[in-house]
N, C-alpha and C positions, 0 to 999 in steps of 0.2 A: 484892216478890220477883220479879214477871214481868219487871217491867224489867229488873232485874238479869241476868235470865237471859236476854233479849232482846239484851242490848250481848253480852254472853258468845256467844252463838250468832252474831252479825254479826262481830266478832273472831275467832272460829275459821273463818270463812266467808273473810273476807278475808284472816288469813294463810293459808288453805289454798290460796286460789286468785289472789290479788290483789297478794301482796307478795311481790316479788322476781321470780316468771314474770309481769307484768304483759300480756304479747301473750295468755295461755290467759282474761282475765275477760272475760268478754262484754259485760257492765254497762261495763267502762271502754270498750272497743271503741265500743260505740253513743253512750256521752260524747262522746266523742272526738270524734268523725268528728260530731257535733251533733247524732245523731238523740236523741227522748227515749227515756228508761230506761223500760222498764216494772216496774211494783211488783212483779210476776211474776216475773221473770227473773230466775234464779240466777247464782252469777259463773263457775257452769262449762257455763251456755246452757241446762240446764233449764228449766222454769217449775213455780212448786208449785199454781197453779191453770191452765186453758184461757183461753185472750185474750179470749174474748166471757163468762165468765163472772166471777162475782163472788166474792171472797175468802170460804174459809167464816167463818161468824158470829166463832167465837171464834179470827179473826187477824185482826177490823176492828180497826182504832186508834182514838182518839181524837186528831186533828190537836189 
């Protein structure tokens, strides 16, 4: 079920922010241009945690 609702939440993230205004995602912005993406970073420059710390427990993944 989490995954499910994992693709569901990045899907509404990307067409909210991602498809069609493509110049407002920040995530493509820093692609782009070749710097790397940080896991942190929302596609409208947010971040959901701080850069020196570490994601809470229950949003680690399993690579």
């Amino acid at each position: 079920m989490f995954k499910y609702f994992r693709r569901i939440v990045e899907h509404i993230y990307r067409e909210s922010f991602c498809e069609g205004n493509y110049e407002i995602c920040a995530r493509r912005r820093l692609r782009l241009s070749g710097q790397p993406v940080p896991a942190n970073l929302l596609p409208h420059g947010g971040k959901l945690w701080e850069d020196h710390a570490r994601p809470p427990e229950m949003w680690e993944v399993d690579d």
